[in-house]
C-alpha positions in Angstrom: 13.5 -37.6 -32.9 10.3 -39.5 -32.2 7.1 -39.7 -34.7 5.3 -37.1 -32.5 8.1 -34.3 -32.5 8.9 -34.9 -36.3 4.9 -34.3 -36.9 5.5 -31.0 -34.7 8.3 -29.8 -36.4 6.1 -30.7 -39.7 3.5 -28.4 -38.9 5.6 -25.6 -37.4 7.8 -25.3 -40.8 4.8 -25.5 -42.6 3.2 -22.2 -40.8 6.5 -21.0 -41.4 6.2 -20.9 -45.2 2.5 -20.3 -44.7 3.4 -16.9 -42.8 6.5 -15.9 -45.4 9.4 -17.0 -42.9 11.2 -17.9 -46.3 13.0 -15.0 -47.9 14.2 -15.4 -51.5 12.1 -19.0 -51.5 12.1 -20.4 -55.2 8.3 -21.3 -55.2 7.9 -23.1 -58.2 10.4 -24.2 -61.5 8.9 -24.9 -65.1 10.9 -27.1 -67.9 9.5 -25.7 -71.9 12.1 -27.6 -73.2 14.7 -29.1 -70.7 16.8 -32.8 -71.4 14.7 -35.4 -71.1 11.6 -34.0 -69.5 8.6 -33.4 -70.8 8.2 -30.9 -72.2 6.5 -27.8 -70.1 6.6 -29.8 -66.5 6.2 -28.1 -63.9 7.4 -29.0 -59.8 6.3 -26.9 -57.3 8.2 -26.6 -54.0 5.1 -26.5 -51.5 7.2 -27.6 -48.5 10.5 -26.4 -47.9 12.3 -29.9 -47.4 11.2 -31.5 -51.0 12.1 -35.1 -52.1 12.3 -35.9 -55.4 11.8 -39.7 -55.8 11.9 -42.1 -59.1 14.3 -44.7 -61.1 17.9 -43.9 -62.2 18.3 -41.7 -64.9 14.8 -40.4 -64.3 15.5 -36.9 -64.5 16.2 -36.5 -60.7 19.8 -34.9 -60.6 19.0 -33.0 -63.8 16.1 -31.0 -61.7 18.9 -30.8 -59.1 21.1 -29.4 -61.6 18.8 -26.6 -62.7 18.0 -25.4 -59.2 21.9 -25.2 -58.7 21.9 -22.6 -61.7 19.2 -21.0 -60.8 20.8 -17.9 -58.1 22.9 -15.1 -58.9 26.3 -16.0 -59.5 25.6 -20.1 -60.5 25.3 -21.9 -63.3 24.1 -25.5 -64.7 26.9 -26.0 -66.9 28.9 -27.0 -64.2 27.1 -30.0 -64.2 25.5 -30.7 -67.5 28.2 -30.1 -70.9 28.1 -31.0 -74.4 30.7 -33.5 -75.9 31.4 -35.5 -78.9 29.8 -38.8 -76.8 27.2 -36.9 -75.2 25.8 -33.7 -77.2 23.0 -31.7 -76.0 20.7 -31.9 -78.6 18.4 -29.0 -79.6 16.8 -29.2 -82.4 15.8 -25.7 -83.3 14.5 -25.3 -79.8 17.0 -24.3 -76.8 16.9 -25.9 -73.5 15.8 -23.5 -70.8 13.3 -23.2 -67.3 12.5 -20.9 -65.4 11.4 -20.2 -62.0 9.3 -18.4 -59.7 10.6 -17.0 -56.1 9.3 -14.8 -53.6 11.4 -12.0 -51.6 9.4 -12.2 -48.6 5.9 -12.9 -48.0 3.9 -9.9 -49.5 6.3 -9.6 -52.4 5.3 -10.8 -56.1 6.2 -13.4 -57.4 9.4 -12.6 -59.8 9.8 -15.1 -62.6 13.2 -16.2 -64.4 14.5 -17.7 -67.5 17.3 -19.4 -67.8 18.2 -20.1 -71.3 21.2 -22.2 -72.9 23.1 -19.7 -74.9 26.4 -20.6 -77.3 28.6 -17.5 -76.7 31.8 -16.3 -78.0 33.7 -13.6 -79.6 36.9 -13.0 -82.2 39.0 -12.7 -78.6 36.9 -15.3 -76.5 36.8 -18.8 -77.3 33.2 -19.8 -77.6 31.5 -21.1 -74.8 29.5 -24.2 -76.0 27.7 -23.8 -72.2 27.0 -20.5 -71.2 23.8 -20.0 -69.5 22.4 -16.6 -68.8 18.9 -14.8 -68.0 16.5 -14.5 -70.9 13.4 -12.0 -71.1 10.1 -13.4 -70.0 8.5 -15.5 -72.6 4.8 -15.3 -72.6 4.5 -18.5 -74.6 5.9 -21.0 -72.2 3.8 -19.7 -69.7 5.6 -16.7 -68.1 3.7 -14.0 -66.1 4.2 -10.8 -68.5 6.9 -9.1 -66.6 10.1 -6.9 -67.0 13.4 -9.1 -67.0 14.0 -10.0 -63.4 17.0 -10.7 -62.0 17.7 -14.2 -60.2 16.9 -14.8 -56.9 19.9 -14.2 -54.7 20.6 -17.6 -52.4 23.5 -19.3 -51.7 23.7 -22.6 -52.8 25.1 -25.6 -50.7 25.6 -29.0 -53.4 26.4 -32.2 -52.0 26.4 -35.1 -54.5 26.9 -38.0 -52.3 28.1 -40.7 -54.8 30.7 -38.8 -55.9 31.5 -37.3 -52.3 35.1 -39.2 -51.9 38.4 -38.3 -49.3 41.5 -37.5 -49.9 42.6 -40.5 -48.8 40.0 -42.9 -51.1 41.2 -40.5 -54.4 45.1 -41.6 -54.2 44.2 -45.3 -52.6 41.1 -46.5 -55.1 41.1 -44.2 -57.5 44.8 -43.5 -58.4 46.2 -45.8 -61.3 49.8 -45.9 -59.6 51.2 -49.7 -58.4 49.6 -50.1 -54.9 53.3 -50.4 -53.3 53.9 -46.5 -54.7 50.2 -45.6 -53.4 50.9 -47.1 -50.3 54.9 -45.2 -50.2 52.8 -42.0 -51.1 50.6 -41.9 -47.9 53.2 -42.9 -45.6 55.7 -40.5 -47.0 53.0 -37.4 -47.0 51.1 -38.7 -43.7 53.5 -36.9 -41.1 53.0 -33.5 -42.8 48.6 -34.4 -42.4 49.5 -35.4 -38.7 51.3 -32.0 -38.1 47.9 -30.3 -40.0 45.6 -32.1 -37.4 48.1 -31.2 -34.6 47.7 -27.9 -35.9 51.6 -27.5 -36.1 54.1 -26.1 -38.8 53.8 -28.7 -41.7 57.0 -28.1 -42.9 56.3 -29.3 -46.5 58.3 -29.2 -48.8 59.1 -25.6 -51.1 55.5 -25.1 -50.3 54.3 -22.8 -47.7 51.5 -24.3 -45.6 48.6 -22.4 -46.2 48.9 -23.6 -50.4 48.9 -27.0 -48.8 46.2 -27.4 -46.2 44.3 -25.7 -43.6 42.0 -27.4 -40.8 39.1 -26.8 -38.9 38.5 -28.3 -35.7 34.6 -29.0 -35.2 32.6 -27.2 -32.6 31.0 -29.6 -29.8 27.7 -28.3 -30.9 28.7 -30.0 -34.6 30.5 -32.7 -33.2 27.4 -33.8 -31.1 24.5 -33.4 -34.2 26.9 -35.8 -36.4 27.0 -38.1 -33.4 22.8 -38.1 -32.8 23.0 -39.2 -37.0 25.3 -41.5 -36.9 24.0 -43.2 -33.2 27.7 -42.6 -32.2 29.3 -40.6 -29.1 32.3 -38.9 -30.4 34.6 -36.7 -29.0 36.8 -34.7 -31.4 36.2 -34.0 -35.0 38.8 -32.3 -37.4 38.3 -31.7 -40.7 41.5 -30.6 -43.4 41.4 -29.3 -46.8 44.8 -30.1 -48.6 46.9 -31.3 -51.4 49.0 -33.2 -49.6 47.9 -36.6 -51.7 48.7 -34.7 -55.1 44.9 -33.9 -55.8 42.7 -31.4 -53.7 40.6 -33.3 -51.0 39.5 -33.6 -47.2 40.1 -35.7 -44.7 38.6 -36.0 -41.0 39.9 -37.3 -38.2 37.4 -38.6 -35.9 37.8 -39.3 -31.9 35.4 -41.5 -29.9 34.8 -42.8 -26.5 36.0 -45.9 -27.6 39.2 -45.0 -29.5 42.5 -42.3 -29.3 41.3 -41.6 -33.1 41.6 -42.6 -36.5 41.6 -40.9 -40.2 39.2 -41.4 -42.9 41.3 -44.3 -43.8 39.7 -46.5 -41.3 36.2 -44.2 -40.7 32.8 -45.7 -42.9 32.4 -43.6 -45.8 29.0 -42.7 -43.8 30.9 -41.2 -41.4 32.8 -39.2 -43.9 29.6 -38.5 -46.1 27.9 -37.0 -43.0 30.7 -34.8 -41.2 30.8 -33.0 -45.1 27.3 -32.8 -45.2 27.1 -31.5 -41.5 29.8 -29.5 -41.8 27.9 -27.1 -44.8 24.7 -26.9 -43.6 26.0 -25.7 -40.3 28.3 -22.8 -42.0 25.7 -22.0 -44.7 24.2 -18.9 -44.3 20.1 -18.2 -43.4 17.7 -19.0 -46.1 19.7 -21.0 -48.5 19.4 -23.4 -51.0 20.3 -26.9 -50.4 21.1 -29.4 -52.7 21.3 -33.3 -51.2 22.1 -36.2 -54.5 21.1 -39.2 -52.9 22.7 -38.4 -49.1 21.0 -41.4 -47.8 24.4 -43.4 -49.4 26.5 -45.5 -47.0 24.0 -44.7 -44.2 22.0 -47.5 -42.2 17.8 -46.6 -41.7 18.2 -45.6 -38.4 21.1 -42.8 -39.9 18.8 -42.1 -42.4 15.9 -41.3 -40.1 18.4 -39.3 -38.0 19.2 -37.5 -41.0 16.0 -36.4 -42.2 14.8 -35.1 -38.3 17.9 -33.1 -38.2 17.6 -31.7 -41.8 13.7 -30.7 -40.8 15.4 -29.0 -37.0 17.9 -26.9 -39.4 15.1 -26.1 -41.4 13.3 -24.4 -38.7 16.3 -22.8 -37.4 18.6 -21.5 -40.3 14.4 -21.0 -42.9 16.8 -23.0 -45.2 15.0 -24.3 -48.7 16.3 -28.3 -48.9 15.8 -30.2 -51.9 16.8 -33.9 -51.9 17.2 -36.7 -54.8 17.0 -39.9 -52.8 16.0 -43.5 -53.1 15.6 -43.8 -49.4 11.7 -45.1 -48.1 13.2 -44.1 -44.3 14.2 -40.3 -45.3 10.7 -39.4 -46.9 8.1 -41.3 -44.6 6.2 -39.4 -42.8 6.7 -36.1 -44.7 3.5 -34.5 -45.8 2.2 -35.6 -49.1 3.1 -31.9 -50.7 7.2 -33.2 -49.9 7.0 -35.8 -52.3 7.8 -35.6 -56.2 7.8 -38.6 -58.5 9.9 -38.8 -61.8 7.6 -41.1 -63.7 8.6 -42.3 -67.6 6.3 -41.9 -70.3 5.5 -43.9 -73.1 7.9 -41.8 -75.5 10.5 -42.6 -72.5 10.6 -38.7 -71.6 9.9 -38.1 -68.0 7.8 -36.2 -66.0 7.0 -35.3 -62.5 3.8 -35.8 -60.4 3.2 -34.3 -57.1 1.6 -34.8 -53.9 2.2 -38.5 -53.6 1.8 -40.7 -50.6 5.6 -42.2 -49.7 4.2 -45.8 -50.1 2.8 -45.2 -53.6 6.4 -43.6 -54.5 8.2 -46.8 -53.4 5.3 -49.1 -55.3 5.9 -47.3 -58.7 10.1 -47.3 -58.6 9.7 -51.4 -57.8 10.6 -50.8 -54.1 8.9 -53.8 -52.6 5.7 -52.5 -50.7 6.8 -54.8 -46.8 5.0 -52.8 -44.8 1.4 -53.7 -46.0 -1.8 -52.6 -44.0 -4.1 -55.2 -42.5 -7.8 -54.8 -42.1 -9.3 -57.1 -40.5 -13.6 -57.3 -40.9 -16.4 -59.8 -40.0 -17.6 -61.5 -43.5 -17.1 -61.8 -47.2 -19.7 -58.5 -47.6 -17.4 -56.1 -45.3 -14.1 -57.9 -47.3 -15.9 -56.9 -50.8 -17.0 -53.7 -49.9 -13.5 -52.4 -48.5 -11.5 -54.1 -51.5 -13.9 -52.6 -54.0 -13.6 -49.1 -52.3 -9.8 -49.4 -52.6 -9.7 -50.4 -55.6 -11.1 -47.3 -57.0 -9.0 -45.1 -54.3 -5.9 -46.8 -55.9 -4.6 -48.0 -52.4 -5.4 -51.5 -53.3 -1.9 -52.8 -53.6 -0.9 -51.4 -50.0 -3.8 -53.5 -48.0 -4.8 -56.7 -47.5 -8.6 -57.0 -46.0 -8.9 -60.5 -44.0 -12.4 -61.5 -42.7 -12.8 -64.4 -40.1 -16.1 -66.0 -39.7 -18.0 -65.8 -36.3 -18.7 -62.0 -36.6 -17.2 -59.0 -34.1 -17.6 -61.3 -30.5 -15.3 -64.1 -32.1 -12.9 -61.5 -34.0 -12.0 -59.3 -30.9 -11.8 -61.5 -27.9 -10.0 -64.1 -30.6 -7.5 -61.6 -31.9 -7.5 -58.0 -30.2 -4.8 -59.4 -27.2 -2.1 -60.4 -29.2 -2.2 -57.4 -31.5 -2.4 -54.9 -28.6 0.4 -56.9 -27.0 2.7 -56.5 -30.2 3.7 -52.8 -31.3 4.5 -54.1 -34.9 1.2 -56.3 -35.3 -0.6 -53.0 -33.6 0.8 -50.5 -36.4 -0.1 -52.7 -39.3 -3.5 -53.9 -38.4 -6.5 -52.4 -38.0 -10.5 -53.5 -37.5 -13.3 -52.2 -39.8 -16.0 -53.4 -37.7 -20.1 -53.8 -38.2 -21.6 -50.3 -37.9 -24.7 -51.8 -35.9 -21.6 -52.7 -32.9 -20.6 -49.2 -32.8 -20.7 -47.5 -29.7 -20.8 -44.1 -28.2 -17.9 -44.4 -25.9 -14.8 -41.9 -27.2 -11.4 -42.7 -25.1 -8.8 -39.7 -24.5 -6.3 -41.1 -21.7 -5.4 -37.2 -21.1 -8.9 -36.9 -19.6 -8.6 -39.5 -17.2 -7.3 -38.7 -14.2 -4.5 -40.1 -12.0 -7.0 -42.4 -9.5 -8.9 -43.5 -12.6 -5.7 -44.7 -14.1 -5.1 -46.7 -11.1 -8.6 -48.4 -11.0 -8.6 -51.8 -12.7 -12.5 -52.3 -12.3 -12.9 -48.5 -13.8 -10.6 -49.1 -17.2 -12.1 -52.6 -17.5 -15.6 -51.1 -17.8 -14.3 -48.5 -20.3 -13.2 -51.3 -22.5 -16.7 -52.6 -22.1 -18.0 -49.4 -22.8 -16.0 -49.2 -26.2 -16.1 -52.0 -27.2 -19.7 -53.7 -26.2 -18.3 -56.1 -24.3 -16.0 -57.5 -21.6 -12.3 -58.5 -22.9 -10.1 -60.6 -20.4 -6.3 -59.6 -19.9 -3.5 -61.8 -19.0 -1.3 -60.4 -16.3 1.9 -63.0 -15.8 1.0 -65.9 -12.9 3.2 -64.3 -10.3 1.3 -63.2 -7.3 -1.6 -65.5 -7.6 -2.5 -63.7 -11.4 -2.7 -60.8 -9.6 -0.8 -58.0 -11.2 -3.0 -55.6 -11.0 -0.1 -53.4 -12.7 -0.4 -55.6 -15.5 -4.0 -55.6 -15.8 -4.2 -51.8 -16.1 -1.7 -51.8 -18.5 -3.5 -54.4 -20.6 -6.9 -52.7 -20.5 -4.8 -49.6 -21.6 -3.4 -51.1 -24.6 -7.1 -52.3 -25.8 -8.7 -48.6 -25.1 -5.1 -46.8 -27.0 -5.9 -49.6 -29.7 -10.0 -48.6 -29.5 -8.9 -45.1 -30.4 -6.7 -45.3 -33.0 -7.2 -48.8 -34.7 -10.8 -49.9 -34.3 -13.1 -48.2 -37.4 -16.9 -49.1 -38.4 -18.8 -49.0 -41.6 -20.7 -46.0 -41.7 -23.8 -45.1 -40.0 -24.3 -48.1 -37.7 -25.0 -50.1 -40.9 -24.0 -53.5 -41.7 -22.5 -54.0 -45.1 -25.6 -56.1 -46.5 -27.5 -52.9 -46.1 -24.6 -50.7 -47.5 -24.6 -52.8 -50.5 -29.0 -52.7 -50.9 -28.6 -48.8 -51.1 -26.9 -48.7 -55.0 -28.7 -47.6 -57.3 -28.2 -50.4 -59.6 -30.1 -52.8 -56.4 -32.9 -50.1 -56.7 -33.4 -50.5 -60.7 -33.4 -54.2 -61.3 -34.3 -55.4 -58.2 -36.7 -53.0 -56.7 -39.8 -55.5 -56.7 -38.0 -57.3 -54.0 -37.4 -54.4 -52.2 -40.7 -53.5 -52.2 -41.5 -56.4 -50.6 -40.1 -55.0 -47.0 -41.9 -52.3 -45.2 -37.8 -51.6 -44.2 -34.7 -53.1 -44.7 -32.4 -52.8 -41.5 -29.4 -54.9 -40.2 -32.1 -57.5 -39.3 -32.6 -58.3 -42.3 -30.3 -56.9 -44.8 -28.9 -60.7 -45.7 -32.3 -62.2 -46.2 -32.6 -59.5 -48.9 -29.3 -60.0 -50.4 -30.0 -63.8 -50.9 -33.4 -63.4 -52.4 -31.6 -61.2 -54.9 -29.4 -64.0 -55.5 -31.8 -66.6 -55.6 -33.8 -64.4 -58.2 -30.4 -63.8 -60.4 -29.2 -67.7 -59.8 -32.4 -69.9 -59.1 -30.6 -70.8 -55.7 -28.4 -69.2 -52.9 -25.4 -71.6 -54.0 -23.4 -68.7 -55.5 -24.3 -65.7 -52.9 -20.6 -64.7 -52.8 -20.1 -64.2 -56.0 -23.8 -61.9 -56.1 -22.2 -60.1 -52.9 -19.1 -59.3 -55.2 -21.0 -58.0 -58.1 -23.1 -55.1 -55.8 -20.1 -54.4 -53.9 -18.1 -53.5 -57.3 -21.5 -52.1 -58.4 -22.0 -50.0 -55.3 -18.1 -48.4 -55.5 -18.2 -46.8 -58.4 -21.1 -44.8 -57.5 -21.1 -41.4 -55.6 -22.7 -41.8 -52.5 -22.3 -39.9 -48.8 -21.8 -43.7 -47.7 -18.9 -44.6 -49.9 -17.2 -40.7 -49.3 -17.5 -42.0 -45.5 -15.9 -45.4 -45.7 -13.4 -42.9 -48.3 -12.5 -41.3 -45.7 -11.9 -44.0 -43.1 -9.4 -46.0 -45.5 -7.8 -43.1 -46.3 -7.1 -42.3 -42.5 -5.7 -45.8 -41.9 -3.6 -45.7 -45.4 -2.2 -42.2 -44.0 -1.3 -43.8 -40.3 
C-alpha cells in the first residue's frame, strides 16, 4: 500500500468511528490502582488501530493484559498471577480499572470495574486471581451509574515472542539429548505428513481427531500473507496436534519456487504471520485485537505490509486493534491520536501520554532519530529565528536548519537540481525562504492540461513564475541536449518540489524585520527605531546593526545580537511566530 492510499484508508476509518461504525468499542480504560502505573492513568482509544510505544517493562503488555480481561467471559489472570518470586502487592488498596465502551453510536457510555478479588470457599480452593465486575466507584472517577455488565467482544491475543511451532517446542525448547529430539520428529513426522495429506493418521491407540486436525488456507488468505511477507505462495496448511508430545501448530508452506516445506525450514516470520493472519481472518466483526510486539522476526518492508493490511481489515471486519510494538515502520504515518507513550517517572512508576508524533516516540525510548529534517534558509537571522521557534515547539532535536551565504538566487539555482533529482534528499529537505521572494504563483499539476504538460517553454515559465526566476535543467547529452522529455520532466520536479517543499517567512518579511517587531526591540531600543519614518526589508539590517553597535560599541559581534532577539522574539505570542508555528509544524508532520 502506497503513502496516499494508507492516508485514505486513515481518514475513511476515522469517519467510521466518527459516525459509530464501531459496536461494543471500548472508548477509553482508567488504572486507580493498577501494577506499576500511575496511579489514576488514563488511555483513551481515539483511533481504532492504537500503538502503544515505550521501553521494556514499561507497562506496555500489562495495558494489553487488562484489555484482554476486560469482555464477557475473559479474564487478566491468565496473564498476570501472584507467586512466592513475584507477589502482587496491594497494600490495603486492590488493583483494579475500569473502562468505558459504547454499543453503538447514540448509546451511553457504560462504564466497568474490574477489580482483583481473592475468592474461595470451605469446598473451593481459594483463588489467589479471580477477577470479577465491581460497582461503580465514584471516587476513582466513575460516572454514577448502575453496575454494568462488560462489554461483549471477542478477543483475539497474539503475543509474538512467545508465539513458537510445534516443531521449535520439541527441537529448542525440549531438554531431551538432541539424537532422541531428532528420533522423535522423524518417528512422529509420517503421521504430520498423512495430516497435511489429509489422510488417516493412523496414530497410535489414539484416534485422529485427539491428535490433530488441519486447515488448508483459502487463496484469499494465502495471497494477504504473501502481499506481507513480499512472497508469492501457493499452498498454505496449517495443523493443530500433539503429535510432538505438547500441543502446537505447524504450517506447511508452498511457493513458486519450491514443492514445500514445514515450519522446520520456514522463517519464524513466516510462521508468526500465517498465525496472526490466520485469526484475524476467522475473527468475528467488531473485535478486539490484541498484537505483543508482532513486528518480531519481520523485515521493515513486512512490517509496513503489516500495518496497511491491519488498517484494510479494519475497515472491513470495524475491528478495534491494539498493538504493543517497538517498530518506527508499523506506527509512521498513523495519526497523532494512534500513538501512546509509556514514559517512567521519577518514582519509576509509569505513565502514558497521548497524541504523540511517531518521531518524538522513537526520540524518548533512545531509538536513534536517522531520518532528520533539513531546512535550508538564506542567513544566520532566518537560521536563529527557525531554531529559536523550534526550540520552544520541542521539535528541535528532529531538524537541522543550514543557511548558505549568497541569499535565495545562490541557494536555489546552487542546490534545488540535485535535491529535486533525489527522492531521498527531496523528502528530507526543505527551503524556508525570504518572505520579500515570495510569489503569487500556486502550482496544481491536476489543473494543467495535457498540451501544457507537453510544452517545455510553458512549464519553464511556471518555474519562473514560482520561483522569481529562471532555473536551468540538465537533460542527458543524447540528441544534441535535446530531450525535451527530459526537460519537462525536470521543470516538473522543481514545480512538485515548489508545492510541497519551498516555504517563506511570513508576510513577505525578511527575518531582520521579523526580529525588530518583539516587544523587547520596542522597550530598550525604541529611540533607534524612532529614528526611521519605516522599517521594511530595505532596511531591516541597518537597524539590527545599529542595535548592536549601541549594545557592543561596534558591529563585531552582530551574530551573537541576532541570536539574543531571535530567542527574545520566540518566546513571545505574536500572529508572526503562530505563522512560522504553523509552517514548521507542516514540514515536521510531512
Amino acid at each position: 500500500m502506497d503513502e496516499q492510499k494508507m492516508q485514505e484508508n486513515i481518514l475513511s476509518i476515522q469517519r467510521m468511528k466518527e459516525n459509530g461504525c464501531f459496536k461494543n468499542y471500548i472508548e477509553y480504560m482508567q488504572f486507580p490502582f493498577y501494577k506499576n502505573l500511575v496511579e489514576h492513568s488514563r488511555i483513551n482509544f481515539d483511533f481504532p488501530m492504537t500503538v502503544l510505544i515505550g521501553k521494556n517493562g514499561g507497562g506496555k503488555s500489562s495495558t494489553l493484559h487488562a484489555l484482554f480481561g476486560a469482555p464477557q467471559g475473559y479474564t487478566c489472570g491468565d496473564f498476570w498471577f501472584s507467586t512466592e518470586v513475584d507477589p502482587i502487592a496491594e497494600s490495603g488498596d486492590k488493583n483494579r480499572y475500569f473502562y468505558g465502551y459504547r454499543v453503538e453510536r447514540d448509546s451511553d457510555i457504560k462504564e466497568v470495574m474490574k477489580t482483583r478479588m481473592r475468592r474461595g470457599s470451605e469446598t473451593k480452593k481459594e483463588d489467589p486471581d479471580y477477577w470479577e465486575t465491581s460497582r461503580p466507584v465514584q471516587k476513582d472517577g466513575m460516572i454514577p451509574s448502575k453496575r454494568n455488565a462488560p462489554v461483549d467482544k471477542e478477543v483475539i491475543y497474539l503475543d509474538f515472542r512467545a508465539e513458537v511451532s510445534a516443531f521449535d517446542k520439541i527441537f529448542h525448547f525440549s531438554k531431551d539429548e538432541l539424537d532422541k529430539r531428532k528420533e522423535l520428529l522423524r518417528k512422529r513426522s509420517k503421521y504430520l505428513k498423512r495430516l497435511f495429506e489429509n489422510e488417516a493418521m493412523r496414530f497410535p491407540g489414539k484416534a485422529d481427531d485427539k491428535m490433530g486436525r488441519m486447515e488448508v488456507l483459502s487463496p484469499k488468505v494465502v495471497d494477504i500473507i504473501g502481499s506481507i511477507l513480499n512472497k508469492q505462495y501457493i499452498d498454505i496448511k496449517v495443523a493443530d496436534h500433539r503429535l510432538f508430545q505438547n500441543y502446537g501448530t505447524s504450517v506447511y508452506i508452498k511457493n513458486k519456487y519450491s514443492s514445500g516445506y514445514s515450519e522446520a525450514n520456514a522463517g519464524s516470520g513466516e510462521v508468526a504471520v500465517v498465525q496472526l493472519v490466520r485469526r484475524i481472518e476467522n475473527a468475528s466483526d467488531y473485535a478486539l485485537v490484541l498484537l505483543d510486539e508482532p513486528e518480531v522476526s519481520l523485515h521493515p518492508g513486512a512490517q509496513e505490509n503489516l500495518k496497511a493490511y491491519l488498517l484494510d481489515i479494519i475497515k472491513k471486519k470495524k475491528l478495534q486493534v491494539i498493538i504493543s510494538s517497538h517498530s518506527s515502520a508499523l506506527i509512521n504515518g498513523l495519526p497523532n491520536s494512534a500513538i501512546k507513550l509509556f514514559k517512567t517517572n521519577e518514582n519509576g512508576k509509569f505513565y502514558i501520554e497521548e497524541n504523540v508524533h511517531y518521531q518524538e516516540a522513537f526520540y524518548d525510548i533512545e531509538d536513534k532519530v536517522s531520518d532528520k529534517k533539513i531546512i535550508y534558509c538564506e542567513d544566520y537571522a532566518a537560521q536563529m529565528l527557525i531554531e529559536k521557534t523550534l526550540i520552544q515547539m520541542k521539535r528541535e532535536k528532529f531538524f537541522e536548519v543550514v543557511y548558505f551565504h549568497g541569499g535565495e538566487k545562490t541557494l536555489i539555482n546552487h542546490y534545488m537540481t540535485p535535491v529535486t533529482l533525489n527522492k531521498t534528499l527531496s523528502e528530507r529537505i526543505f527551503m524556508m525562504l525570504d518572505g520579500d521572494m515570495k510569489t503569487n504563483y500556486v502550482f496544481e499539476e491536476s489543473m494543467l492540461t495535457k498540451s501544457q504538460l507537453e510544452d517545455t517553454n510553458y512549464l519553464a515559465e511556471c518555474v519562473k513564475m514560482a520561483f522569481g526566476m529562471e532555473l536551468e535543467v540538465y537533460p542527458d547529452g543524447g540528441a544534441g541536449g535535446k530531450r525535451e522529455d527530459q526537460k519537462r520532466e525536470e521543470y516538473l520536479k522543481y514545480l512538485r518540489y515548489y508545492s510541497t517543499n519551498v516555504f517563506y517567512l511570513p508576510d513577505k518579511k525578511i527575518p531582520e524585520e521579523i526580529l525588530l517587531e518583539s516587544r523587547l526591540v520596542k522597550e530598550r531600543f525604541g529611540d533607534i527605531l524612532e529614528k526611521y519614518e519605516h522599517i521594511d526589508s530595505k532596511n531591516a539590517k541597518d537597524v539590527v546593526r545599529e542595535i548592536c553597535i549601541s549594545e557592543d560599541g561596534d558591529d563585531q559581534n552582530i551574530n551573537h545580537t541576532i541570536k539574543h532577539l531571535a530567542n527574545k522574539w520566540s518566546l513571545e505570542e505574536s500572529e508572526t511566530r503562530n505563522k512560522l508555528v504553523s509552517d514548521l509544524q507542516v514540514i515536521f508532520d510531512k
